[in-house]
KETI-232623 format. One record per atom (N, C-alpha, C, O): residue in one letter; z, y, x. Coordinates in steps of 0.05 Angstrom, whole numbers, plus 32768, in hexadecimal, padded with zeros to 4 digits. Atoms other than C-alpha are relative to their C-alpha. Layout:
AZYX ...
***
This chain:
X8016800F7FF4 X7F4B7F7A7F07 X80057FFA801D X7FFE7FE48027 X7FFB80047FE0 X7F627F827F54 X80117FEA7FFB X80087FD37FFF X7FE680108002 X7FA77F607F45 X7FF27FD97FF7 X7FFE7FC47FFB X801180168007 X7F6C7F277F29 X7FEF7FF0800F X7FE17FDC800A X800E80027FE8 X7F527F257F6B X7FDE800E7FFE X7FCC800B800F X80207FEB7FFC X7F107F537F5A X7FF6800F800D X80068021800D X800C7FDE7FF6 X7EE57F8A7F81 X7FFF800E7FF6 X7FED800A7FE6 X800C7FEC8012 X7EE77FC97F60 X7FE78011800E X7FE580168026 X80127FED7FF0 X7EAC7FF47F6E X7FFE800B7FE8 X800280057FD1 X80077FE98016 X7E9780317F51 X7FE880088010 X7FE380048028 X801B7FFD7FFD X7E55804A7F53 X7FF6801B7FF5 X8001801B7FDF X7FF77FD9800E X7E49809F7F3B X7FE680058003 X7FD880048018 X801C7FF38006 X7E0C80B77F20 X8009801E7FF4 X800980277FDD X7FF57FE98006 X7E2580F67F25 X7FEE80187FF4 X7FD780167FFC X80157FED8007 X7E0181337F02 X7FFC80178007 X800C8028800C X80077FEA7FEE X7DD781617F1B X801080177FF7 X800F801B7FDE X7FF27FF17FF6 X7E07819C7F2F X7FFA80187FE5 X800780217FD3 X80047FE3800E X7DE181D57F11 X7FF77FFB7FDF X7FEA800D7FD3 X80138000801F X7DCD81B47EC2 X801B800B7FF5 X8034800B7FF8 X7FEF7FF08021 X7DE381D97E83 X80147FF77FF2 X802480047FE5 X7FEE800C8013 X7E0881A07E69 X801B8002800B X802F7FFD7FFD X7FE57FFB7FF1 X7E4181B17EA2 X800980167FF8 X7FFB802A7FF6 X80007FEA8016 X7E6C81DC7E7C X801E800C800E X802A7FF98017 X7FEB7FF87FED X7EAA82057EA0 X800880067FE3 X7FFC800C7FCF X7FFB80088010 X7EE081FE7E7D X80228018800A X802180238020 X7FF47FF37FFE X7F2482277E79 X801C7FFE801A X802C800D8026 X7FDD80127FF1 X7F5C81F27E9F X7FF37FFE8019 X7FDD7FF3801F X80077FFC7FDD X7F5F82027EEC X80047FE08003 X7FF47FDA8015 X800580187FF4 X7F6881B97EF5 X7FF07FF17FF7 X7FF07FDB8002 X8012800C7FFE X7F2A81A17ECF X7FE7801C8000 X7FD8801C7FED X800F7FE88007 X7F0081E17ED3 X7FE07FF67FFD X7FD080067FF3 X801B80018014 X7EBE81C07EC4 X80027FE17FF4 X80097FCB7FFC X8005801C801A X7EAD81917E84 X7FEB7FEE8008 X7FD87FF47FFA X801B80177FFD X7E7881597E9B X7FF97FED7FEB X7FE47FE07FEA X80008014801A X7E8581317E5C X7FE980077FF0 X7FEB7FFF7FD8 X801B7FFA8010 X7E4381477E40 X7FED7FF1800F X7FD77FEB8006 X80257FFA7FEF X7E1481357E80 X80027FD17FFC X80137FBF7FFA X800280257FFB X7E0280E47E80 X7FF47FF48016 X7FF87FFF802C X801480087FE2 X7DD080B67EB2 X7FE9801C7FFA X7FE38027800F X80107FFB8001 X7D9F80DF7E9B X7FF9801D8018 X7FE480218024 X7FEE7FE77FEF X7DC481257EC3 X7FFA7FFE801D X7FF48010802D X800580077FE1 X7DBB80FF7F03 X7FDD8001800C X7FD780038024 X801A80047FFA X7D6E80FB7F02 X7FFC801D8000 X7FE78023800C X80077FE58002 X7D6D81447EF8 X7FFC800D8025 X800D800E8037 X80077FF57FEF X7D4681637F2E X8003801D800C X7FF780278020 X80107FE17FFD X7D4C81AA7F2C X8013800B800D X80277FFD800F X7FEF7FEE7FEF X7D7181DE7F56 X80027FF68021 X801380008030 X7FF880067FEF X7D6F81C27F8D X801E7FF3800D X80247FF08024 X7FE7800B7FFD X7DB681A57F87 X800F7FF58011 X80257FFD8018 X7FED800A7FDE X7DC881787FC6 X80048015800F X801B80168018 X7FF37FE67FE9 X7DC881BF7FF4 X8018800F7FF0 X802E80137FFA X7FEF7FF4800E X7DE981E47FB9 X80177FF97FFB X802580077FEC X7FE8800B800C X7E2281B67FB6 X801580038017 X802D80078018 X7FE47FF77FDE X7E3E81C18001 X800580187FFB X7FFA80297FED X7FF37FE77FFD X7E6E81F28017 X7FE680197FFF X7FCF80198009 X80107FE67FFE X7E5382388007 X7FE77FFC7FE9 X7FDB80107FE3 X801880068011 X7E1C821A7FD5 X800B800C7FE8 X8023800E7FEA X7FFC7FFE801D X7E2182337F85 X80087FED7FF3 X80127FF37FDD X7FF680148014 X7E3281F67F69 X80117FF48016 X800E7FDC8012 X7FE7800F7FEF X7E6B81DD7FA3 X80117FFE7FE8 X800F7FE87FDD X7FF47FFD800C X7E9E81F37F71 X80047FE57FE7 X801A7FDB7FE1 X800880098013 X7E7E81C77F39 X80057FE0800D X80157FCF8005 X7FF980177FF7 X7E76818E7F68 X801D7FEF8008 X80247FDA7FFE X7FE080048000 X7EBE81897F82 X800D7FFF7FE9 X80247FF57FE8 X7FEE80038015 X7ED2818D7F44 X7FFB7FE77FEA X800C7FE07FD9 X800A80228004 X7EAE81487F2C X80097FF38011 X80147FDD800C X7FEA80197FEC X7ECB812D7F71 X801C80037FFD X80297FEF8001 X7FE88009800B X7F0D81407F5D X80017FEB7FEA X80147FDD7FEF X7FFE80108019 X7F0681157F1B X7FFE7FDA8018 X800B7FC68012 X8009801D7FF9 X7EED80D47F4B X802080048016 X802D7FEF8018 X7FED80047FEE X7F2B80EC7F80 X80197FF77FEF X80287FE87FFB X7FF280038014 X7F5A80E77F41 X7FFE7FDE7FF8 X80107FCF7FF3 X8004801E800F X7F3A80A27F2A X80097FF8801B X801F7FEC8018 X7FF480187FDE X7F4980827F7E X801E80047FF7 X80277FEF7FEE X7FF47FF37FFA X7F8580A77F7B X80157FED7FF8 X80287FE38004 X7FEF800D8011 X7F9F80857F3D X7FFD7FDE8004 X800A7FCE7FF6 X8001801D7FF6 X7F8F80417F58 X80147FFF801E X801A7FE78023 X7FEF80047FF0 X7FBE804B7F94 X7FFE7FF9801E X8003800A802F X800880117FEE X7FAD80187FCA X7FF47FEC8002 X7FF77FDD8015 X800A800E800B X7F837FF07FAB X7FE680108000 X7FE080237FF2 X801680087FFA X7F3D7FE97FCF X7FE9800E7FE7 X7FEE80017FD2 X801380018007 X7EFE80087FAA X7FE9800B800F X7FEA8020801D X801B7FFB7FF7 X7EB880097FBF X7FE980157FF5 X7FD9800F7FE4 X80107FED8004 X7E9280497FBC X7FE77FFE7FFE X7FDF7FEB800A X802580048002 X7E49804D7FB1 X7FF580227FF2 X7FEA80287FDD X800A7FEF800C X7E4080927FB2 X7FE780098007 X7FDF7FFC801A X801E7FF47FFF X7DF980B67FB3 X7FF17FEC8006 X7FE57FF1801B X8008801B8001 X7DDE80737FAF X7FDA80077FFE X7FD1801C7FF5 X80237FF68002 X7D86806C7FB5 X7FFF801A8007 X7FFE802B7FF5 X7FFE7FEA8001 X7D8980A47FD7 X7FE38005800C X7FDD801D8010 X801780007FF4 X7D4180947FF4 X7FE47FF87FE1 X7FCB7FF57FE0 X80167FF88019 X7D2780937FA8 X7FF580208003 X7FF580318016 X800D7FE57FFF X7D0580CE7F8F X801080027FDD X800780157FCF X7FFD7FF48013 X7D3380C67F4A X801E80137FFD X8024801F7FE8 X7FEA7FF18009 X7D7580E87F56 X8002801A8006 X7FEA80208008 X80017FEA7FF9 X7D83812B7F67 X800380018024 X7FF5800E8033 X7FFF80037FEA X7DA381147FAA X7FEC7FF6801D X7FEE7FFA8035 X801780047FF9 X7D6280F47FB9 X7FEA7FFD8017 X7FF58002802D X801680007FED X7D2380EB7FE5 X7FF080287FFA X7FDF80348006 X800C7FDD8002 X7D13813B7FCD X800A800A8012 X7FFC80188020 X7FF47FFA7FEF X7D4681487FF7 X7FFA7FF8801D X7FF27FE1801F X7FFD80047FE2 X7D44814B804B X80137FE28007 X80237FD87FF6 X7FED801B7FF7 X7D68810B806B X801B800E800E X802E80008014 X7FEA7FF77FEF X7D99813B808E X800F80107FEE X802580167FF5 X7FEE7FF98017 X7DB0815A804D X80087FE77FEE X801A7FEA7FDE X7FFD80188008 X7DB181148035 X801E7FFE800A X80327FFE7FFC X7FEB800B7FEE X7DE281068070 X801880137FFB X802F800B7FFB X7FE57FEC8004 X7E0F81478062 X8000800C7FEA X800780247FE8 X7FF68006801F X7E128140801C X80107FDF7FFD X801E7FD87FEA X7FEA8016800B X7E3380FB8025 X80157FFE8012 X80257FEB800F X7FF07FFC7FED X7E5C81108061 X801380177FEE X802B80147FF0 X7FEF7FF98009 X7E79813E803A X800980007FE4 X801A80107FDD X7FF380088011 X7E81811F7FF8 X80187FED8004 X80287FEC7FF1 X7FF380077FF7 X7EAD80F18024 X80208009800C X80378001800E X7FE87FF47FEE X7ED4811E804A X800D800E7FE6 X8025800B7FE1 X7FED7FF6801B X7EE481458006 X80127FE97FF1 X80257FEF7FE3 X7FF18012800D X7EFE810B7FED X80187FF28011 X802C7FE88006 X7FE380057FEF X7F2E80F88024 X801180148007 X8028800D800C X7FF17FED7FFA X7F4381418031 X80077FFE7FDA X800880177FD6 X7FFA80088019 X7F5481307FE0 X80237FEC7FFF X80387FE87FF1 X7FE580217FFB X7F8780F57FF5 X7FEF7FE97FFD X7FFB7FD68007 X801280188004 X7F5380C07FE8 X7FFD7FF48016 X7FEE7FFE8026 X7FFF80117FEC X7F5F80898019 X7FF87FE17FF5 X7FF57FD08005 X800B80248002 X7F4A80417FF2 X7FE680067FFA X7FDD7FF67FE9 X802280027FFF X7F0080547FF3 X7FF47FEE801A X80017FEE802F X801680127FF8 X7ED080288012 X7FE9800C8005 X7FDA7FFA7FFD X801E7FFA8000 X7E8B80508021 X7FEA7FF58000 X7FDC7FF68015 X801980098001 X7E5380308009 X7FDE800E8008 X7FD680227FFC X80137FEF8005 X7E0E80438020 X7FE97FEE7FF9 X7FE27FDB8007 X80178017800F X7DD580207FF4 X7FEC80087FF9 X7FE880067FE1 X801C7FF98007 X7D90803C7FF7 X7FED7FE87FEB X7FF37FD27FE3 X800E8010800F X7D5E80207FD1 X7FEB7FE98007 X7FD97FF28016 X801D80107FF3 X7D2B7FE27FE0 X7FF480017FF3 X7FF7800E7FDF X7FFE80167FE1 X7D0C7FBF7FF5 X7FF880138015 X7FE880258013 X80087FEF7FEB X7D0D7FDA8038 X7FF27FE58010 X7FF27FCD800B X800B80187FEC X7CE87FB68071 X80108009801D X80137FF98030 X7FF680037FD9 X7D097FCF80B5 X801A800D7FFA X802480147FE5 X7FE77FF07FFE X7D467FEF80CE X80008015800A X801380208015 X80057FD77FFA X7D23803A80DC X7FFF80017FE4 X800C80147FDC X7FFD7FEF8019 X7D17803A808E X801B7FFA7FEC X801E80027FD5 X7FE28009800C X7D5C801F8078 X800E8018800B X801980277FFB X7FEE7FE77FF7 X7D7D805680AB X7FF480217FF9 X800080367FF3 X80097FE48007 X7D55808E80A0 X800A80197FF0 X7FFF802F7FF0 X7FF47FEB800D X7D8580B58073 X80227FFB8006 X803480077FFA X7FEB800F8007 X7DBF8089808C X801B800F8014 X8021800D802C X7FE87FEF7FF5 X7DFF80B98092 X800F7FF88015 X8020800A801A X7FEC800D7FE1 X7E24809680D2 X80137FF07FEF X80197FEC7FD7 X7FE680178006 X7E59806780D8 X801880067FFB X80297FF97FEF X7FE87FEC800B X7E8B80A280D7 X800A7FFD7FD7 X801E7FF67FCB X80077FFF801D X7E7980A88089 X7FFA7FE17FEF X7FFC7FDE7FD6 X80048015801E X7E65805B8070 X80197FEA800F X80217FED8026 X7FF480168005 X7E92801D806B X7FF47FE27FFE X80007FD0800A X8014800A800E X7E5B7FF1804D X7FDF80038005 X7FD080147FFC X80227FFD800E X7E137FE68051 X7FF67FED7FEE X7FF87FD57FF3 X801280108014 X7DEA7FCF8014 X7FEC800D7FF9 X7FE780228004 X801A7FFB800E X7DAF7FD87FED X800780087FE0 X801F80097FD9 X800780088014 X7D9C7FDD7FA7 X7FD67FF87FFA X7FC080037FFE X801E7FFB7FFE X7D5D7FC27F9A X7FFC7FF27FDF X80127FE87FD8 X7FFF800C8021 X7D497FA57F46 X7FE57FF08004 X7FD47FF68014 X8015800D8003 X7D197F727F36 X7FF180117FE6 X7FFE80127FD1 X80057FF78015 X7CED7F997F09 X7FE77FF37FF8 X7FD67FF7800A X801E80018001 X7CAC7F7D7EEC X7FF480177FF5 X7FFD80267FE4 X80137FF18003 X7C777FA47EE8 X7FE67FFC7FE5 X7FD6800D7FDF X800F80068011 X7C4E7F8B7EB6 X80097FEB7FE5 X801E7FDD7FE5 X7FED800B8013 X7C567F6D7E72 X7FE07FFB7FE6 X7FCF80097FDA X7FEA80117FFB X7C587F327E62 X80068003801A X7FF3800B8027 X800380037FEA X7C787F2B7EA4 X7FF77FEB8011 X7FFA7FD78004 X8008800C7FF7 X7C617F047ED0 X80097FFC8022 X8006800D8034 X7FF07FF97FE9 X7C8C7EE37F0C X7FE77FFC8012 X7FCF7FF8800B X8009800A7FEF X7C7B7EDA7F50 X801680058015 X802D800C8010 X7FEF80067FE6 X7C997ED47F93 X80058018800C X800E80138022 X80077FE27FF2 X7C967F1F7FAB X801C800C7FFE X802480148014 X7FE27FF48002 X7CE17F3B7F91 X80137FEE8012 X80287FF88019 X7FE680137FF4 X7D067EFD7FB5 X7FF88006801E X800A800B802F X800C80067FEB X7CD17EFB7FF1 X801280298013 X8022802A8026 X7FF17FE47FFE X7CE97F517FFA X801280008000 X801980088016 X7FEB80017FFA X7D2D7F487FED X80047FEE8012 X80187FF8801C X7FF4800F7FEF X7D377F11801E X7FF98018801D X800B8020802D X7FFE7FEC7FE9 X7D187F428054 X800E801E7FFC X800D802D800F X7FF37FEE7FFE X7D3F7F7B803D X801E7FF18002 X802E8001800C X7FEC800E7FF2 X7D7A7F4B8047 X800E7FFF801B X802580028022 X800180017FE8 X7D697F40808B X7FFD8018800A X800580158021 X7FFE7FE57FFA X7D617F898098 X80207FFE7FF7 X802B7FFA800D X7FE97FEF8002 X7DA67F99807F X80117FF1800E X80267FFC8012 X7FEC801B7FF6 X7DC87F58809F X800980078020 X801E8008802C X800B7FFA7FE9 X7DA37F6980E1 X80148019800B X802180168020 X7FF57FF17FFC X7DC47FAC80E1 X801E7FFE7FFB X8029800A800E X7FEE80088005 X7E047F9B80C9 X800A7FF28019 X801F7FFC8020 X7FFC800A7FF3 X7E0C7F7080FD X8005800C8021 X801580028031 X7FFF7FEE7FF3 X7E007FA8812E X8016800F7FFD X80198023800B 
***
């Protein structure tokens, strides 16, 4: 796809650290199984997971060992450019990495999903950081927003969802994204 002239990006809904379905496994170079956990793994709230995943936490071990699998996938791409999007909506309330969480464990949970991955060999990452909209300013766009050390990228994600059904348009999803546009453009430009 690169050689096709494409972006790759990858995008990791990684699963929460401490669920049942993470299964340790015998081989020191994959020592835990994740092939059980799905999206559903990532919404999982419980343990407190983002502190437990840094150095010294109960589940570090577990985590590093899911970012080896993503340092393995860069690794094997070479020099060839992909765009990260990790801990993505991190100003929702549905992932583990989340709005449950502090903004400064926000920030050193993706400072050091980063740095583990370059002390890895991982050098064609891209750091995406893409909270969720619509935002309206640039205090609630930064508010969890790890430094310039740690991103590459700023974006969003934001979905047109209707709310009701049948649905019924109106002007409100375009009129929001255009000002969360201008919020991210604004800063970007900075």
């Amino acid at each position: 796809a690169a050689e096709e002239g494409a972006i790759l990006t990858l995008s990791a809904h990684m699963p929460n650290m401490s669920n049942s379905k993470i299964k340790a496994t015998p081989d020191a170079a994959r020592p835990y199984d994740f092939s059980k956990c799905d999206f559903s793994e990532s919404k999982d709230l419980s343990n407190n997971c983002s502190e437990e995943v840094l150095p010294g936490g109960k589940y570090n071990e577990r985590y590093t060992a899911y970012l080896d699998i993503i340092a393995d996938y860069a690794k094997q791409l070479g020099d060839i450019p992909v765009l990260f999007r990790p801990l993505h909506e991190c100003d929702g309330g549905w992932f583990w990495w989340g709005s449950a969480n502090t903004a400064e464990s926000y920030r050193s949970l993706y400072a050091y999903t980063r740095d583990y991955l370059e002390s890895q060999g991982v050098h064609n990452m891209l750091y995406v950081y893409s909270p969720n909209g619509p935002l309206e300013t640039e205090a609630e766009y930064m508010s969890r927003y790890p430094g310039d050390a740690c991103v590459d990228i700023l974006a969003f994600d934001y979905y047109n969802d209707f709310n009701t059904y049948p649905a019924e348009s109106d002007t409100s999803f375009f009129d929001h994204l255009d000002q969360t546009c201008q919020v991210v453009s604004s800063l970007a430009k900075q």
